[in-house]
C-alpha positions as CSV (number, residue, x, y, z in Angstrom):
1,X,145.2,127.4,100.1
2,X,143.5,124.7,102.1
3,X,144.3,121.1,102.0
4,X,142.0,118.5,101.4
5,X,143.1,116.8,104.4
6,X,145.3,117.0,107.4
7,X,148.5,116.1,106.2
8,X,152.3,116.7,106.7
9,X,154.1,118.9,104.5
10,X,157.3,118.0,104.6
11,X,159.8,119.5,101.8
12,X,160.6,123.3,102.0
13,X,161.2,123.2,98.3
14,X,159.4,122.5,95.2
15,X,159.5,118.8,93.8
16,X,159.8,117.0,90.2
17,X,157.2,114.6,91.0
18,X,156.7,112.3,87.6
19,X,154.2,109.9,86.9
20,X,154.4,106.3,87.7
21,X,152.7,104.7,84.5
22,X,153.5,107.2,81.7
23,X,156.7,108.9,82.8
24,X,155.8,112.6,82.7
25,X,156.9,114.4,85.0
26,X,155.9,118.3,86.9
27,X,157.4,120.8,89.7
28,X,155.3,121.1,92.5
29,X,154.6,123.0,95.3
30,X,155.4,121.4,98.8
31,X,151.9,121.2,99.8
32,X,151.0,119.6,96.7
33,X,153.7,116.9,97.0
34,X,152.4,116.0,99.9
35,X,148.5,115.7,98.9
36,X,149.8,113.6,96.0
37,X,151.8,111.1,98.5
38,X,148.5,111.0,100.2
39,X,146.3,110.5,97.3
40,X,149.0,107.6,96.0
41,X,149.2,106.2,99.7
42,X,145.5,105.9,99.9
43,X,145.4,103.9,96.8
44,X,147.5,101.5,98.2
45,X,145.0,101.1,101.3
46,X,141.4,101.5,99.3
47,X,140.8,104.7,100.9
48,X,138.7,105.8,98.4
49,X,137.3,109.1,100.1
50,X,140.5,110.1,100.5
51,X,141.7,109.9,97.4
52,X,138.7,111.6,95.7
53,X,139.0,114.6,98.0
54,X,142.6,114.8,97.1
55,X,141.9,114.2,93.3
56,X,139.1,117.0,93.6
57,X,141.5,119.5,95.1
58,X,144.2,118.2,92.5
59,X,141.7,119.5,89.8
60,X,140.8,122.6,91.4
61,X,144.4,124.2,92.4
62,X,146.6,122.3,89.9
63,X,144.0,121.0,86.7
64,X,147.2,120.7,84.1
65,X,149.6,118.5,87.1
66,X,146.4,116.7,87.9
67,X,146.6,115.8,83.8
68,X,149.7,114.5,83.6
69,X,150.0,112.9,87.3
70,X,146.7,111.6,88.5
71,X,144.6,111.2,85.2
C-alpha cells in the first residue's frame, strides 16, 4: 500500500494508538502509526495539505480507525 507521503516507519509491530480527545483506542499497522504521527504532527505546524492527504488515505485504507482516531 502506498503512503500518502514520504515518511518513516519506524515500529516493526502493530500499535494501540488511542485517541487524544475521546479515549478510544485501535491496533494499527506500522505504516499506519506512522501516517497518523504525521497527520497529528502537521496539526501542530498548520500543514494543512498534509494532513488532508493523510486524512484521505486514513479514509481509504483504514475508514473504521479513521472513525474513531481522526474524526
Amino acid at each position: 500500500m502506498k503512503l500518502p507521503f514520504d515518511v518513516p516507519v519506524i515500529d516493526t509491530e502493530p500499535k494501540v494508538v488511542k485517541n487524544r480527545f475521546g479515549g478510544g483506542s485501535c491496533t494499527l499497522t506500522p505504516e499506519a502509526v506512522a501516517v497518523y504521527d504525521t497527520i497529528i504532527g502537521a496539526e501542530q505546524f498548520g500543514d494543512w495539505d498534509t494532513v488532508q492527504k493523510g486524512l484521505a488515505w486514513f479514509t481509504k485504507h483504514y475508514p473504521s480507525e479513521y472513525m474513531v482516531l481522526l474524526d
